[in-house]
FILO-914885 format. One record per residue (C-alpha): y, x, z; residue number from 1. Coordinates in nm, 3 decimals, decimal comma. Each point is the difference from the previous one (the first is absolute). Last residue first. Layout:
FILO-914885
Y  X  Z  NUM
...
END
This chain:
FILO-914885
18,790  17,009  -2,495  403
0,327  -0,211  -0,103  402
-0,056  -0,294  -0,180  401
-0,053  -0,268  0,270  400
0,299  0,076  0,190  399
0,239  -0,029  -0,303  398
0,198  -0,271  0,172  397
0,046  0,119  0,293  396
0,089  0,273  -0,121  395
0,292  -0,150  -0,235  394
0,095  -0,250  0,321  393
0,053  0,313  0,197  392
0,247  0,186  -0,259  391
0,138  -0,336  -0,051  390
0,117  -0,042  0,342  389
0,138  0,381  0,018  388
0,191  -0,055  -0,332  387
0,141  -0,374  0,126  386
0,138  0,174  0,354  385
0,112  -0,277  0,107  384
-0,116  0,102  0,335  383
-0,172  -0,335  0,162  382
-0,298  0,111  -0,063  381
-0,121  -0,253  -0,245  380
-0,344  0,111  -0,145  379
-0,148  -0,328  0,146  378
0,267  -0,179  -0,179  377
-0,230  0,103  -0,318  376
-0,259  -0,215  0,088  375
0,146  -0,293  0,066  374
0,155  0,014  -0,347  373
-0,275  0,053  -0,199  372
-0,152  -0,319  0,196  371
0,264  -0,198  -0,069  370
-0,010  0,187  -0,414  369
-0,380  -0,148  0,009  368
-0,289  0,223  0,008  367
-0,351  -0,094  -0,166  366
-0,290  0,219  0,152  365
-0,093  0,312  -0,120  364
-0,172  0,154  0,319  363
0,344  -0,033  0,209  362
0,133  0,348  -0,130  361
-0,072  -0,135  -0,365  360
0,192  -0,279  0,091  359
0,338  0,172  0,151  358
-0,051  0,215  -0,360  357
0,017  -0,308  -0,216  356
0,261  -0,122  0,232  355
0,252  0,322  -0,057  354
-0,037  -0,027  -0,340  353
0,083  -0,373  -0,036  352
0,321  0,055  0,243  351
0,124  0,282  -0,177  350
-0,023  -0,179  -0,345  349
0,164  -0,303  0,204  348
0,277  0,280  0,083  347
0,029  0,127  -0,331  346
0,086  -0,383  -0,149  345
0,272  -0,007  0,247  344
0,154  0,322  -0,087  343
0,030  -0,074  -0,369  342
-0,145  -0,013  -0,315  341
0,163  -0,254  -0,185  340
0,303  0,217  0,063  339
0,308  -0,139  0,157  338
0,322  -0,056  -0,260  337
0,305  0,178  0,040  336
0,035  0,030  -0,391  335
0,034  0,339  -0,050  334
-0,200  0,062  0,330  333
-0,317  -0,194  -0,150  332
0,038  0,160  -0,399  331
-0,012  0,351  0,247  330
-0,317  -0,174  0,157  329
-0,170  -0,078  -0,355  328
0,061  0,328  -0,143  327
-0,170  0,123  0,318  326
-0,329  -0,195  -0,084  325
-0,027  0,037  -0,399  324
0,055  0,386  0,029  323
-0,285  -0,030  0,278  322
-0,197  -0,227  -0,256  321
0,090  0,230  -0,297  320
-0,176  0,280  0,147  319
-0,270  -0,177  0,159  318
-0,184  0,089  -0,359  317
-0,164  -0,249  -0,243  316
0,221  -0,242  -0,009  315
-0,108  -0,319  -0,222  314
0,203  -0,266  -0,171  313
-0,301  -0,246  0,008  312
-0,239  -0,162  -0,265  311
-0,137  -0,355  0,111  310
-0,377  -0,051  -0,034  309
-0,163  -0,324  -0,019  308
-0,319  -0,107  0,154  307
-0,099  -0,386  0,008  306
0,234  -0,285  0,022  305
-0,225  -0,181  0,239  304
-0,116  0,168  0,266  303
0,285  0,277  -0,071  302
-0,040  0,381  -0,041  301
0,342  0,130  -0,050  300
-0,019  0,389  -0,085  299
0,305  0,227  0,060  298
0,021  0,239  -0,259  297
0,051  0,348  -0,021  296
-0,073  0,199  -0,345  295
-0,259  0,275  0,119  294
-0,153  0,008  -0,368  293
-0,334  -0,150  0,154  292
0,227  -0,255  0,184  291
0,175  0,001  0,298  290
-0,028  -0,270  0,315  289
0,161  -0,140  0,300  288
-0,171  -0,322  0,107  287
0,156  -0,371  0,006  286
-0,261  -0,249  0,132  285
-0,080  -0,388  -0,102  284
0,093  -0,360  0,070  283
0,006  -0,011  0,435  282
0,093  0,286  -0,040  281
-0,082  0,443  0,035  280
0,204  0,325  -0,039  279
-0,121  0,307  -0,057  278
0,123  0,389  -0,015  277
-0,161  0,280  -0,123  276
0,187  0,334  0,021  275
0,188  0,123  -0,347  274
0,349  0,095  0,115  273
-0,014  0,043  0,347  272
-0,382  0,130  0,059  271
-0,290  -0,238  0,092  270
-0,237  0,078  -0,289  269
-0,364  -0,020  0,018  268
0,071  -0,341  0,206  267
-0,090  -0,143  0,382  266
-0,136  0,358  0,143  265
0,287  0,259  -0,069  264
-0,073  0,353  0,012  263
0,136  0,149  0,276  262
0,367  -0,026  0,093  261
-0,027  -0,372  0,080  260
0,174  -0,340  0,018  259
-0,191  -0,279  -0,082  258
0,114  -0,386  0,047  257
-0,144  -0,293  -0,020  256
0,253  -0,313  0,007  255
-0,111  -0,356  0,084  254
0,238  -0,318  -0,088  253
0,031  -0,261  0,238  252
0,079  -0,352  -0,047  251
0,296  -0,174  0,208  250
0,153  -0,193  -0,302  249
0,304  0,168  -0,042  248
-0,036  0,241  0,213  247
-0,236  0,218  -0,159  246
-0,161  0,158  0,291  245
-0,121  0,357  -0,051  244
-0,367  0,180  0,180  243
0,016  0,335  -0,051  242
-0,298  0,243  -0,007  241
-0,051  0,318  0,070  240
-0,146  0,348  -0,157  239
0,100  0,266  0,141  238
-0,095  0,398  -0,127  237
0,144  0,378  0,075  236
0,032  -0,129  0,385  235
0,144  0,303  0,191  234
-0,141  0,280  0,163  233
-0,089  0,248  -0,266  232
-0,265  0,289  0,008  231
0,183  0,279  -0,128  230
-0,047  0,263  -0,277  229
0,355  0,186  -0,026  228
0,237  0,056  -0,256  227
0,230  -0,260  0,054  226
-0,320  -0,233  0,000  225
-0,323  0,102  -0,097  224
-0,241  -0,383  0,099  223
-0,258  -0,080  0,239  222
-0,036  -0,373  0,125  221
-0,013  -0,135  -0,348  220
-0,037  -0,362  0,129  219
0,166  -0,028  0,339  218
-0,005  -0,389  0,060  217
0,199  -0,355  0,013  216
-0,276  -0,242  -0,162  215
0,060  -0,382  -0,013  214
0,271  0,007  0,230  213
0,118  -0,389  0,029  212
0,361  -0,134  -0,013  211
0,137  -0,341  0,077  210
0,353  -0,216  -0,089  209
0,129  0,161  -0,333  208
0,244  -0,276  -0,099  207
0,061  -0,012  -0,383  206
0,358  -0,045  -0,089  205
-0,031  0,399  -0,141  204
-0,257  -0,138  -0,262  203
-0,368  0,068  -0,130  202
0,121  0,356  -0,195  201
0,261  0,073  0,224  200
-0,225  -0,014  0,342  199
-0,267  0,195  -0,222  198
0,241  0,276  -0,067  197
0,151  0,056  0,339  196
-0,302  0,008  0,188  195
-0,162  0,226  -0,231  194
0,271  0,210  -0,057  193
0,034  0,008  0,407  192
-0,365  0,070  0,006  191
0,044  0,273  -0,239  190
0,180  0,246  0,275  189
-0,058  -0,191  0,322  188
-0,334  -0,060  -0,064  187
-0,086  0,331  -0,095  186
0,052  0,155  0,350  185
0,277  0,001  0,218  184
0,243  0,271  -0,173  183
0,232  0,085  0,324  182
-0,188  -0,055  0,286  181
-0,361  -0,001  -0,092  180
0,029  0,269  -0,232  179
-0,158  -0,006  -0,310  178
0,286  -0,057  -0,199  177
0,166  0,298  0,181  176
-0,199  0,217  -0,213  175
0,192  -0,024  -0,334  174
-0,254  -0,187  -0,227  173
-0,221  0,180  -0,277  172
-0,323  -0,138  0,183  171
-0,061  -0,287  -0,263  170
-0,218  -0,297  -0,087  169
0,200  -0,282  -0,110  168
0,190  -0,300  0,159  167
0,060  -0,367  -0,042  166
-0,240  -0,317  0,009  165
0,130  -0,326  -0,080  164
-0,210  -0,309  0,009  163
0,175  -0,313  0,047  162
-0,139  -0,373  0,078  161
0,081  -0,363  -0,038  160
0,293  -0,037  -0,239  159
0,063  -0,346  -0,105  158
-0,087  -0,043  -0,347  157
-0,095  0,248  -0,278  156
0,289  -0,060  -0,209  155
0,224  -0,089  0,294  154
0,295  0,193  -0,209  153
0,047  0,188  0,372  152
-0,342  0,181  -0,081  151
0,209  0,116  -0,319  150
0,287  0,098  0,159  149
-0,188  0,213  0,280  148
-0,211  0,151  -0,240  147
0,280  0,077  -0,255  146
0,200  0,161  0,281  145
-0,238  0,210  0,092  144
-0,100  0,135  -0,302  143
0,322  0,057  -0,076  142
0,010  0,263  0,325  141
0,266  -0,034  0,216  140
-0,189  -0,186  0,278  139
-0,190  0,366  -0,024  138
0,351  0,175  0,110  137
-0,026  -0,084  0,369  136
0,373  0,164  0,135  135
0,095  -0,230  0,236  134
0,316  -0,114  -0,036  133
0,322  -0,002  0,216  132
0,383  -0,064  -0,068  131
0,315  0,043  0,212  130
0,215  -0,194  0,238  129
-0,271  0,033  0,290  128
-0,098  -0,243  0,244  127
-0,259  -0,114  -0,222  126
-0,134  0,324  -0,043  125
0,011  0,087  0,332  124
-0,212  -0,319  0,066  123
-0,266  0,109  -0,276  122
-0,007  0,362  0,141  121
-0,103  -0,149  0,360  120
-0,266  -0,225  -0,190  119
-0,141  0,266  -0,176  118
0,005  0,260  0,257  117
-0,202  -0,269  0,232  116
-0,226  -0,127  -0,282  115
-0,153  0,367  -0,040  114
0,041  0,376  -0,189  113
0,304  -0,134  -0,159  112
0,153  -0,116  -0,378  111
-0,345  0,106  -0,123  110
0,095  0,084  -0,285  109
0,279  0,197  -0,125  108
0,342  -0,048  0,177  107
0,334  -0,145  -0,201  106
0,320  0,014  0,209  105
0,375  -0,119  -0,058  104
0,217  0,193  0,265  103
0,141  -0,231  0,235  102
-0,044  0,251  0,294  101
-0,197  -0,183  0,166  100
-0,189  -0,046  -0,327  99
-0,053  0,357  -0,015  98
-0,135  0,059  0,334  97
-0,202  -0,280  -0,035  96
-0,160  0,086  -0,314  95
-0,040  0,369  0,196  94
-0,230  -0,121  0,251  93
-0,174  -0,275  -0,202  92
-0,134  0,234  -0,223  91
-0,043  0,326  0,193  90
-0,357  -0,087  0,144  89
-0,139  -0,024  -0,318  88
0,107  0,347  -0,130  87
0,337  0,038  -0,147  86
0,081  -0,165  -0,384  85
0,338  -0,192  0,097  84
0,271  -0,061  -0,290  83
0,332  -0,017  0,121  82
0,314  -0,174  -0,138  81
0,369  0,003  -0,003  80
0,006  0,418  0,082  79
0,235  0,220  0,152  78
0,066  -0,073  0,373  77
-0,370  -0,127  0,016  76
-0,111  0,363  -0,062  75
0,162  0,147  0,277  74
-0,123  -0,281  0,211  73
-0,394  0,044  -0,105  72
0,085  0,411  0,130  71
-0,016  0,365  -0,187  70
0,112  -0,152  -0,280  69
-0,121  0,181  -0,334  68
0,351  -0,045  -0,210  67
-0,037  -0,105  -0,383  66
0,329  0,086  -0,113  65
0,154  -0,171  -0,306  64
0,054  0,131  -0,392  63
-0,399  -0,050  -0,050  62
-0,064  0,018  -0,370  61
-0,220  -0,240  -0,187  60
-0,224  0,171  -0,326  59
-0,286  -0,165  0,142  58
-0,172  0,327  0,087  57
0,315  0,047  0,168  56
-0,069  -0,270  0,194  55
-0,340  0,105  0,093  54
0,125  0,296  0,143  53
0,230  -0,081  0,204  52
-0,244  -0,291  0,193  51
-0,245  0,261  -0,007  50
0,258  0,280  0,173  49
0,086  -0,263  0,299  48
-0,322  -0,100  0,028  47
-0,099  0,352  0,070  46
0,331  0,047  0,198  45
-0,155  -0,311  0,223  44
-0,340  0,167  0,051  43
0,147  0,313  0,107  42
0,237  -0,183  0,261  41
-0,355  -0,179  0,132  40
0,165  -0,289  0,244  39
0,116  -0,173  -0,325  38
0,308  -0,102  -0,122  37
0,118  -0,020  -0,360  36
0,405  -0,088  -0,125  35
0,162  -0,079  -0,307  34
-0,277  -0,146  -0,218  33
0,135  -0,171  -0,311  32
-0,050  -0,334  -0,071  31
0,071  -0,271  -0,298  30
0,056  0,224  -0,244  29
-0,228  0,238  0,106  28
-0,254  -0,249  -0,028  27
-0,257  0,215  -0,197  26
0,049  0,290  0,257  25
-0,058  -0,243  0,257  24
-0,340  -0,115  -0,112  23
-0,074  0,365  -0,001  22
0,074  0,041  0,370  21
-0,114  -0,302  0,090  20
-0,402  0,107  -0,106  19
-0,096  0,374  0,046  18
0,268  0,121  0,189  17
0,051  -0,306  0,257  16
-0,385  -0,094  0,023  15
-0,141  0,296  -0,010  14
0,273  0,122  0,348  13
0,372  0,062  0,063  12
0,078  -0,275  0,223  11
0,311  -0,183  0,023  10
0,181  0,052  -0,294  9
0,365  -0,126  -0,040  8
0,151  -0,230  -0,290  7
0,353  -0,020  -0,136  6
0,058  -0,313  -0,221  5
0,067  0,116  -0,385  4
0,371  -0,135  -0,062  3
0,076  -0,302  -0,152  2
0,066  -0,032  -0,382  1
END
């Protein structure tokens, strides 16, 4: 049997304690956490004592020392992987610290704050001997999967359009989310998901060529965060649309896209396990859908055939998606094989984002990736200073939120 593969925390936040953490615990066979960094020494002996904890819970003893590094490099000396849950504007920072340092690295989503991070991490991951993925567990939902699959089948045609909103209503988020510089608003956070999942759903060879800000705005301006009643200054709801190219016969397929932290406006349910998602042909439409028992389905509605429903292995927590997700990069280093998630796709995710904001700063016009990418040179200093760039392009780009 091969050993467990060592694994190091990087960021001790929700996301690490309330979601890997566990999944770990149930892998514990397959990796065991040796080493936790954060910049917040409290926070990491927290993480420390919950990761502890839940494995004896399980009835697993720890006979190794889990060390809180005081440094990234102190923890590289003793790990093979790291998994990344900082704030925004840490992703792409310490992913290419790591992979410098041919350590394997999974991030949560986004994989950056902008294209520019993206694409710099992307090289460094290509130059690097180890690993990356981008942590976006909804592709790693069944439901997913059987949508994708069964749109594939061509049972309803060429696909011609995409509906996928994602989000909920919520202020129960760490406050940095809300900051322009290192949360960026709600498109970041479930617009990546969005991104992500619609782009898997129609087809990863599909060429995303233009995108259009329907609505980028502050929705729920006023909100008790951290313990305090703020007016925020970040987008809380974007809706854009994406205009694909299938290549093999030059069509285009449209995707509409919601990403909110208010109450969603395209479905009564836009949440990760049970939000609405639709998919329309040339034949017919695919839709998300549960019964009056909540059984899951996914209904086929053809021109034709009729309506049929097809019953789905269904998840109804993330839980077993982020298990599913990190099980699926350790199966990735065991067999030196890239993720199907990789850096390439986050930095077209990047690129989609950062256009549907570029248009809603241009009156909601349709943005091209040329254009994206004229005007982000602007921000070029000449420092190569990639935090202090992005710091400027993340105001920028949250101008029209802010009061």
């Amino acid at each position: 049997m091969k050993k467990p593969l060592r694994l190091g925390c990087i960021g001790t936040g929700m996301i690490m304690n309330a979601a890997h953490v566990p999944a770990f615990v149930d892998l514990r066979d397959e990796v065991i956490v040796t080493g936790i960094f954060s910049t917040n020494a409290d926070s990491a002996q927290k993480t420390k004592e919950n990761y502890l904890k839940q494995m004896s819970d399980a009835g697993a003893s720890v006979d190794w020392d889990v060390k809180i590094c005081s440094t990234v490099e102190a923890l590289f000396a003793i790990v093979d992987l790291v998994d990344i849950c900082t704030p925004n504007n840490y992703h792409a920072y310490y992913s290419e610290l790591a992979l410098s340092a041919g350590i394997h690295t999974m991030c949560e989503k986004p994989i950056a704050r902008n294209w520019l991070e993206a694409d710099r991490l992307a090289k460094a991951a290509k130059k690097s001997g180890a690993l990356y993925q981008l942590n976006d567990d909804n592709v790693f939902l069944p439901r997913y999967q059987h949508i994708k699959n069964i749109a594939a089948s061509g049972v309803i045609g060429e696909i011609t359009n995409i509906i996928l909103p994602r989000g909920t209503a919520s202020s129960d988020r760490n406050d940095w989310f809300f900051d322009p510089v290192s949360g960026g608003g709600a498109i970041l956070d479930y617009g990546s998901h969005a991104v992500m999942g619609a782009w898997f759903l129609i087809g990863f060879d599909k060429i995303p060529r233009e995108v259009r800000s329907v609505c980028l705005r502050v929705k729920d301006r006023t909100r008790f965060i951290g313990g305090q009643l703020v007016d925020i200054e970040t987008d809380d709801d974007a809706h854009f649309r994406v205009l694909f190219e299938n290549p093999a016969n030059g069509d285009f397929i449209t995707a509409m896209l919601e990403a909110t932290w208010s109450w969603p406006d395209f479905s009564d349910n836009a949440s990760d396990v049970r939000g609405y998602i639709r998919i329309d042909g040339t034949e017919g439409t695919i839709t998300s859908y549960f019964d009056q028992d909540d059984n899951e389905f996914i209904r086929v509605e053809g021109m034709v055939s009729g309506e049929r429903l097809i019953p789905i292995k269904s998840y109804r927590s993330e839980t077993l998606s982020f298990r599913d997700e990190i099980i699926n990069f350790i199966r990735c280093i065991r067999s030196g094989k890239q993720s199907m998630i990789d850096a390439d796709l986050g930095v077209v995710t990047m690129q989609i984002i950062g256009a549907a904001q570029l248009s809603e700063l241009r009156g909601r016009k349709s943005v091209t990736f040329d254009e994206l990418a004229e005007f982000f040179s602007t921000f070029d200093d000449g420092s190569g200073d990639m935090q202090k760039i992005g710091d400027k392009i993340a105001l920028e780009l949250t101008k029209p939120f802010r009061l």
